[in-house]
N, C-alpha and C positions, 0 to 999 in steps of 0.2 A: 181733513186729510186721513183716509185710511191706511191702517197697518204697515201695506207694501208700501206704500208711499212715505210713508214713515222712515221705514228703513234704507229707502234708495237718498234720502236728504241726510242721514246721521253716517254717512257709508264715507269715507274718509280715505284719500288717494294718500297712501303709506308708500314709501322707496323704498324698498328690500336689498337696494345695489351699493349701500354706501356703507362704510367698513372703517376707513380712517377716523382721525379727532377732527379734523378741517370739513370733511363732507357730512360727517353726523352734526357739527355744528351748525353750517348752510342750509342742511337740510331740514334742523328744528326749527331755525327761523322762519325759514319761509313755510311750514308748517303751522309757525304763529301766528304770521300774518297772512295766512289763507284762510285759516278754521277760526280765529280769534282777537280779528283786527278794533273789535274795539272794548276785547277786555283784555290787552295788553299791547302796547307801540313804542316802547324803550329800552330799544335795541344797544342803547351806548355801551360800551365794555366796562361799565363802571357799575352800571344798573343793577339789582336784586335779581331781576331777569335773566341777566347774561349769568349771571353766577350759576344758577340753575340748569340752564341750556349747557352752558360750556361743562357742571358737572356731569353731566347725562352723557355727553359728548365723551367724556374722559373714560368711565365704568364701558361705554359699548365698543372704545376701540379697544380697552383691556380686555374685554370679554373677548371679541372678533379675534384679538391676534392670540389668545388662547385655542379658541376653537377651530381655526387654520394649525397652530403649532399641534394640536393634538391631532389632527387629522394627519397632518405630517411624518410624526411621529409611529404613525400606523401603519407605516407602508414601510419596506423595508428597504425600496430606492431613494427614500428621501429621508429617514431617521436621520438623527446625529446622535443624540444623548448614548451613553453607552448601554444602557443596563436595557434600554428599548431594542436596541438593535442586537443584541443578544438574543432577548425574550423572542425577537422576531426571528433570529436564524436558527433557534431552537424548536419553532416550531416547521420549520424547512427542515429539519433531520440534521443540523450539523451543530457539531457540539466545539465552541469557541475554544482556543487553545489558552488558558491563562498565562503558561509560561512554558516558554521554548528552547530545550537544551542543544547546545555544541554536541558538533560528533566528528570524530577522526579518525584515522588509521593509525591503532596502536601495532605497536610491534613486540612479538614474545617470544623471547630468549629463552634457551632451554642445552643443557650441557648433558648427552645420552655416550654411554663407554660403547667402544665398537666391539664388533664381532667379527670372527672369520682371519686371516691370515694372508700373506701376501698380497695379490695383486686382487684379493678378495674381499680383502677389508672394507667393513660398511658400518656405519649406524645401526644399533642394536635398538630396534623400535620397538622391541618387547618394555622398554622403559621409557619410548614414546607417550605420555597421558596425552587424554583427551582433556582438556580445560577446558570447563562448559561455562557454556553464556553466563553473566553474573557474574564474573570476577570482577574484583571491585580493586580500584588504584587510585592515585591522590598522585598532582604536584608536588614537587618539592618547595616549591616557593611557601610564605607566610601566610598566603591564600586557601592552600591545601585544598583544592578544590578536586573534588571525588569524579574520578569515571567509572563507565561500568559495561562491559560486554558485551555484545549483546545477539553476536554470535558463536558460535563452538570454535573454537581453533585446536582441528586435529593434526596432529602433530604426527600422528602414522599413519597418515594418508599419504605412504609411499608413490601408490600405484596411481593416484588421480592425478588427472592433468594441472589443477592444482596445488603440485608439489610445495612441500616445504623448504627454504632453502636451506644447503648444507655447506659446510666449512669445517676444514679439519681445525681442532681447539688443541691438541696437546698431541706430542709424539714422544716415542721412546724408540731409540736405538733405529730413527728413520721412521719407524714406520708410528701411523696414529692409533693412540689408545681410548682418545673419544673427539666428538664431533657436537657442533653447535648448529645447531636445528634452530631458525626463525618461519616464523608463522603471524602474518597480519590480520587482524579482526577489526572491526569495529568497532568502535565504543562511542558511548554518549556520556555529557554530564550530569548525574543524576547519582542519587544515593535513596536507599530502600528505606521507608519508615515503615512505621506498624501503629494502628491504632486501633480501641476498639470501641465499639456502639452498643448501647446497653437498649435492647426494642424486643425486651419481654412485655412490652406493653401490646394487648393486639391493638390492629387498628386497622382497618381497611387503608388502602390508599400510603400507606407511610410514608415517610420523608426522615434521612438522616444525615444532617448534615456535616462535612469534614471540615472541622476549623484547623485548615494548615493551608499555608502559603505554597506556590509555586508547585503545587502538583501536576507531573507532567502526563502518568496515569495512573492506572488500579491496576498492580497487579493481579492478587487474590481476594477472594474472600471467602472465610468460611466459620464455621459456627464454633464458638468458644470452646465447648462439651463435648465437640466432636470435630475433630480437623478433617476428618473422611468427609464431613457433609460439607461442600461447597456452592457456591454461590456464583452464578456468570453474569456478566455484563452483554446487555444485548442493546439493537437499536431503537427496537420500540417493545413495549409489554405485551402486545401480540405475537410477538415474533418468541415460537417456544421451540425453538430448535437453533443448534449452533455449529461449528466446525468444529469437530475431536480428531488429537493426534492417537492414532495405533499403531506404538511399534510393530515393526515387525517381526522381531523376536517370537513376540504373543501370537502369531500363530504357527500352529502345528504343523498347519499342511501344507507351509509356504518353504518350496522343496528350491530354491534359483540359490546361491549362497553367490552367485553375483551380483545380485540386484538389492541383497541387502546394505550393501558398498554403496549402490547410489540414488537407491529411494529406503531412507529408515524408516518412513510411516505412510500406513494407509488413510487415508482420508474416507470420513464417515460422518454422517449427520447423527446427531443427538438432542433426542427431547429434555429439557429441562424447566422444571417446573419452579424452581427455584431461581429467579432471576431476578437483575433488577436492571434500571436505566440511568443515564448519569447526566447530572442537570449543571450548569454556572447559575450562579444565583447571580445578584444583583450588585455583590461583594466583591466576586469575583471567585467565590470558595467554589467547592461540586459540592452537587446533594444529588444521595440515592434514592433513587423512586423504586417501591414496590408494587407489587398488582394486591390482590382484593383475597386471595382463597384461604378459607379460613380452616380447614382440613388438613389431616397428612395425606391424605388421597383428593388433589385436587380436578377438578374437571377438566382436563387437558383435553383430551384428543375430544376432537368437534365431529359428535357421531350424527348422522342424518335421525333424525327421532321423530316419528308420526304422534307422539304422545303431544310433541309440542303443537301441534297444528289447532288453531284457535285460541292460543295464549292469545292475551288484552298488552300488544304492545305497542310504546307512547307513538309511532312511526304512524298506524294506523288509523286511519278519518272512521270508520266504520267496522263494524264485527267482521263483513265480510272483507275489507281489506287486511283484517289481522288472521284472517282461516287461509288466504291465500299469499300471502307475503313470506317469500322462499328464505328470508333469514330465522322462520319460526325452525325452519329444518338445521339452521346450525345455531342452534340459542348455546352459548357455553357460559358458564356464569363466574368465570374470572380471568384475570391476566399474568397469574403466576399467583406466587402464594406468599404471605402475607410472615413474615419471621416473628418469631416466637421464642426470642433466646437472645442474647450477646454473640454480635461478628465482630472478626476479625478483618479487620483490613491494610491487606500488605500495599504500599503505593510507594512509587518512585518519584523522589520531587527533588528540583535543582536549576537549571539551566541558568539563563539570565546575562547579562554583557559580561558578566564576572568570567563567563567559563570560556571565555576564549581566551585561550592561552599559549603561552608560544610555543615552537616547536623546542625539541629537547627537553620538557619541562615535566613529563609525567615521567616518573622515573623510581618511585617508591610503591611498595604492594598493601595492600590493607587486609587481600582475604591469607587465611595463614592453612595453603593446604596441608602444612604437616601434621592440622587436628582436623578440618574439615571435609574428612574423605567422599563428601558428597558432589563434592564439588569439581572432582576429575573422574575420569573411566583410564582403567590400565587395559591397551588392547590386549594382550594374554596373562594370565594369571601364572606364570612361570618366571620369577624373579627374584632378585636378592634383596632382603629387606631395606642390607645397611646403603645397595646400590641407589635403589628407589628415593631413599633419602635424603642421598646426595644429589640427586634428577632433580628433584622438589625444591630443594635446598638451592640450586643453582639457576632459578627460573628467574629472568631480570625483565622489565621492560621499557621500552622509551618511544616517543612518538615522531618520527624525522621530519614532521609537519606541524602545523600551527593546529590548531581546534576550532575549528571556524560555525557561524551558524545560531550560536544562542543570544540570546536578549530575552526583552521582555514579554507579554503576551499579544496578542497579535491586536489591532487599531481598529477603529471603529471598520473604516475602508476594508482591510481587509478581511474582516469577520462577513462585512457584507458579501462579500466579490465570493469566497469561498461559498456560503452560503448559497447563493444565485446558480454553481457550478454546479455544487450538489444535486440540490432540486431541478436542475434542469439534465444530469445525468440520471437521477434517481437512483443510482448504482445499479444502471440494470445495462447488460447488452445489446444496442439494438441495429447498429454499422455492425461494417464486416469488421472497420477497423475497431470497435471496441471489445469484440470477441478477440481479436490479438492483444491487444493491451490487456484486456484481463486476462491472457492466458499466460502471457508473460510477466504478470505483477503475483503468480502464484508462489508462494513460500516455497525455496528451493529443497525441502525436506519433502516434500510430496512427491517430490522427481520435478529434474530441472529439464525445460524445454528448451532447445538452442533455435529452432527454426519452425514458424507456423506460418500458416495460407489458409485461408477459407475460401469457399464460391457456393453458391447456389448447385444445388445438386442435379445436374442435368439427365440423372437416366433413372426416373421415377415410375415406377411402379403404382398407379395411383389407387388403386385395387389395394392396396395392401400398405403405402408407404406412405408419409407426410408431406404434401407438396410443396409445402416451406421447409423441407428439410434443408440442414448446411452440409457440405462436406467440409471437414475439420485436417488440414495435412499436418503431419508431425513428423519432427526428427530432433534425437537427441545429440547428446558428446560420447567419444567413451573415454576409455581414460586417459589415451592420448590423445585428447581434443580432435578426432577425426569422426566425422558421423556416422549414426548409425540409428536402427531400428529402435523407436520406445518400447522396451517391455510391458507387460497385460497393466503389471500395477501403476505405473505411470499412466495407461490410458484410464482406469478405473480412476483414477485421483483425478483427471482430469474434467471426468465426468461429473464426479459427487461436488468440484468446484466449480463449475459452469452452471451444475442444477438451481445455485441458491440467487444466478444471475440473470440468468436466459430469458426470453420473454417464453410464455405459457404456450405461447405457438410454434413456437421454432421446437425444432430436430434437429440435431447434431450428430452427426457420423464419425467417428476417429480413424482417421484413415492415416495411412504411411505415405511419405513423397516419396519419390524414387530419387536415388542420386546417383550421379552421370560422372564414374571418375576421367580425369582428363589427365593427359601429358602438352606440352607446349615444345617444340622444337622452333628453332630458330637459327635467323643467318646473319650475319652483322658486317661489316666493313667498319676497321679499326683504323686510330690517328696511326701517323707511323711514329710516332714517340712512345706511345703505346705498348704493354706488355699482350698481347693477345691473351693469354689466359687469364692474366688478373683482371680484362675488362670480363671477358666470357664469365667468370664466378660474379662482378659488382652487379652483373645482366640476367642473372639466377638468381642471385637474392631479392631482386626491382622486381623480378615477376612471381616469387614464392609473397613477397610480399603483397603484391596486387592480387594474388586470390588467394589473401588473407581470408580465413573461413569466417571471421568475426563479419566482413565485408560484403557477404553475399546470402542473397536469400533466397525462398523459394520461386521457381518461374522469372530469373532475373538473367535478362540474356547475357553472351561475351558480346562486347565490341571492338571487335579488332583494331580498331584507328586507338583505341584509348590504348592498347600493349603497346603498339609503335613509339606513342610519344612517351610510353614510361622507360623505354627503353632508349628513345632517341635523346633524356635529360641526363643518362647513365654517363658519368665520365672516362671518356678515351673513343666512345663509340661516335664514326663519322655518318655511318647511313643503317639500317633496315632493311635490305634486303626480301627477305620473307620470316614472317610465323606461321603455323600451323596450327593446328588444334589436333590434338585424335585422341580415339577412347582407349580407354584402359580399362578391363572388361574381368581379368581373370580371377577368379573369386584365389583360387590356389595362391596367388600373391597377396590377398588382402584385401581385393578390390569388391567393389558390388556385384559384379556380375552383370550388371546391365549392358548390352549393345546400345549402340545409337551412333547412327549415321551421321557423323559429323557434317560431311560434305553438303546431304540434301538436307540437313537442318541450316546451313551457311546461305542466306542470302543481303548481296549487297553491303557484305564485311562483317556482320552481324551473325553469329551463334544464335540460334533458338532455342530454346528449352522444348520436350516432349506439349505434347496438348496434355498428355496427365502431369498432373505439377511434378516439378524435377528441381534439382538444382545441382549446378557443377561443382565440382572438388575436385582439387588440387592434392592429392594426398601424402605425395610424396615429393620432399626434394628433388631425389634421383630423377622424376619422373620430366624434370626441364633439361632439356638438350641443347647447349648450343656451338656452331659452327661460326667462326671468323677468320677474315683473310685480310 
């Protein structure tokens, strides 16, 4: 028998499909008695044989259902364990929340003396403070569980739509000597720790980890030796630019002193070479991840470099795939830079089923602005020491609401589901609708937008313009919640936050909507039990309400059948008669200034909006008319 023949007789038919204890058992047997019927035939369960088999049998369905669970374990649809399905949605870009704080509508109290004289008397908001985000408060209960701000509550913000409410507090001789000013903010529950990390050691790659419970984030950080040097959190260690606030104070030649009132900062991008990324471990703690640079001048900016053409990089099969492989042209040799000194780390941690707490219950203060003058802005520097004192002194708060929201950190399920959203958004824009949603999720300090529209830009210049460009419509509030034009800085802000979104091919246009003010007349037939006037006023407030401005958007038509029935639910009104539409045009009273033909935009009961995006306002009460018989 030669060689080949040799080996086609010792070539042994192996099952590769069996995985359980039962089929691995079956399957050695009749492997015994195919391959070795007569040097072994004592199959009984009692046998030295069977012991052998059946332990072989035992070790391959352990292994088997190892090697299934670990494969399992590697996907992020089918993990369970926690510390995997972390590992896995961290590396999808989304960072697991360990622990998740209440948040409410606090209310703050503020006692300010008036000004002015008879029928003039007002609130002297020169002792209006600004209380800035951060104020920190506690229950009253045995719990004392901490909240904390986390937006501005300005309190002389007379003129914005906005307002604070006012109640006269005290009088003399009729008339009032001061007034109680409320203002709602935000708050979460969460109290600020400080920690710090001693990473004078270098090291490429670092890791530092935070041993504290329920952190919900990072505020600061910055270098022991030097509080000016700071440290940003970013999403990934390539990513070496971030979002900066600039007031607008700081510039010079920003001449509007209206527009300071309703965007206080410009939006700008900033390089930062100092950064780091933030990790859950396996504990459940965060750990900082640093990049690599080991320099105070690190290689940041990725300059196109001819020197590098021909580096030996590991990507490359051959010389000449590494002389021609277009990343030699942005070789950078780190991810940020590597700390060299003890940080400081400010973080917020709390939440948990603890901080939901009842309504009326937060009602004692923690922060003590009569030492921490950092902690409020006085709108004019013109005031009395001992007044201001008493302001300060007189600041109470309470929440008329439960604090709903906190537990503990989020489940395996939903760490996954969040994850899968992310990664499948990628946080980029790429619908029309997700350019509205991001343009609407922008931090109301950049300038707040009340009404957006996008479309494909239909009169392209292709010579000169981007074929995928968007047109972008915009309209803000003013401070009577009536609309109007964005100013230059709100579109500039809009821009510098879209840039870090957009895909690399689209163009963005910031265009203005036009808005179409309107008046409604109307005709009714009243019960005869009926007062005629007091139906005519309940018939003006049903339709000031129905073109509620919160209610309407851009390019969103009238439907006239829809006034009818909101008028015909009005109590004392028997019929409907007629409504009207017509425009209101005259800039001299306030209005846009726009025409538009009511009539030939009116088909088949239905208002049309212009072809260039529009939308209708209501702007004035007066502007509803109505007649009953």
């Amino acid at each position: 028998m030669n060689k080949y023949n040799r080996t086609i007789a010792n070539k042994k038919d192996v099952k590769y499909l069996n995985k359980d204890f039962n089929s691995l058992r079956e399957s050695l047997i009749n492997f015994a008695k195919i391959y070795f019927p007569q040097t072994y035939n004592d199959f009984n369960a009692a046998s030295p044989g069977m012991m052998f088999i059946e332990m072989a049998s035992y070790v391959g369905d352990v292994l088997s259902f190892y090697i299934d669970k670990q494969f399992q374990e590697s996907l992020l649809l089918k993990a369970q364990e926690y510390k995997n399905v972390v590992s896995l949605s961290q590396a999808f870009g989304y960072i697991p929340k360990v622990s998740i704080p209440s948040y409410v509508n606090l209310d703050i109290f503020m006692v300010v003396p008036s000004t002015g004289s008879g029928t003039t008397i007002l609130p002297n908001y020169n002792y209006a403070i600004t209380i800035k985000s951060g104020f920190e408060v506690k229950t009253d209960d045995t719990k004392a569980v901490t909240f904390r701000t986390i937006e501005d509550a300005v309190f002389s913000d007379s003129d914005s739509y906005d307002k604070s409410d006012v109640i006269v507090y005290e009088t003399t001789a009729g008339e009032p000597t001061s007034f109680l000013l409320k203002k709602t903010v935000k708050a979460m529950s969460v109290t600020q720790g400080s920690v710090e990390l001693d990473l004078t050691k270098i090291k490429r790659y670092n890791k530092a980890l935070i041993n504290i419970d329920n952190i919900v984030s990072i505020n600061t950080v910055y270098e022991k030796n030097n509080e000016d040097i700071e440290w940003y959190e970013v999403d990934y260690l390539a990513q070496d630019t971030i979002f900066e606030d600039n007031p607008i104070k700081d510039f010079q030649n920003f001449d509007s002193g209206s527009n300071k009132n309703t965007v206080p900062y410009i939006l700008s991008l900033r390089r930062v070479p100092r950064r780091y990324i933030l990790r859950v471990n396996d504990d459940g703690y965060y750990e900082m991840h640093f990049g690599s640079g080991m320099s105070s001048n690190p290689d940041e900016i990725i300059v196109p470099n001819p020197a590098n053409v021909g580096g030996a990089l590991a990507n490359g099969i051959t010389k000449f795939d590494s002389v021609i492989d277009p990343s030699n042209f942005l070789y950078s040799r780190t991810y940020g830079q590597v700390p060299q000194t003890t940080l400081v780390v400010n973080y917020l941690y709390g939440g948990g089923i603890e901080s939901n707490v009842e309504a009326n219950t937060i009602t004692s203060i923690i922060s003590d602005l009569s030492t921490d003058t950092d902690l409020y802005d006085i709108p004019i520097e013109i005031y009395s020491a001992s007044s201001l004192s008493s302001v300060i002194a007189s600041i109470s708060v309470n929440n008329k609401e439960a604090a709903t929201g906190g537990r503990a950190g989020e489940t395996v399920e939903e760490i996954r589901q969040n994850a899968l959203a992310l990664f499948n958004s990628q946080q980029r824009v790429v619908t029309k609708e997700d350019y509205i949603t991001r343009l609407y999720s922008m931090p109301a300090k950049y300038g707040s937008i009340s009404k957006a529209y996008i479309e494909q830009s239909n009169n392209i210049n292709i010579k000169y313009d981007n074929p995928l460009s968007m047109n972008l419509y915009v309209l803000g509030y003013d401070s009577s919640k009536n609309l109007t034009i964005l100013n230059d800085i709100v579109k500039s802000n809009i821009i510098s936050y879209l840039d870090r979104y957009r895909m690399l091919t689209d163009a963005v246009n910031i265009l203005d909507a036009h808005i179409i003010n309107i008046g409604v007349n109307f005709k009714i037939i009243t019960s005869p039990a009926y007062n005629k006037n007091d139906v005519i006023l309940r018939c003006i407030s049903q339709i000031y309400d129905f073109f509620n401005i919160d209610n309407w958007q851009i390019n969103q038509p009238i439907v006239i059948s829809d006034l009818y029935k909101e008028l015909l639910i009005v109590d004392g009104v028997q019929n409907v008669n007629e409504i009207k539409i017509i425009n209101k045009f005259n800039e001299d009273n306030g209005y846009s200034g726009n025409l538009y033909n009511i009539d030939t935009a009116t088909k088949d009961g239905v208002v049309f909006p212009s072809k260039d995006p529009s939308i209708f306002e209501l702007k004035y009460r007066k502007d509803i008319r109505g007649y009953a018989r």
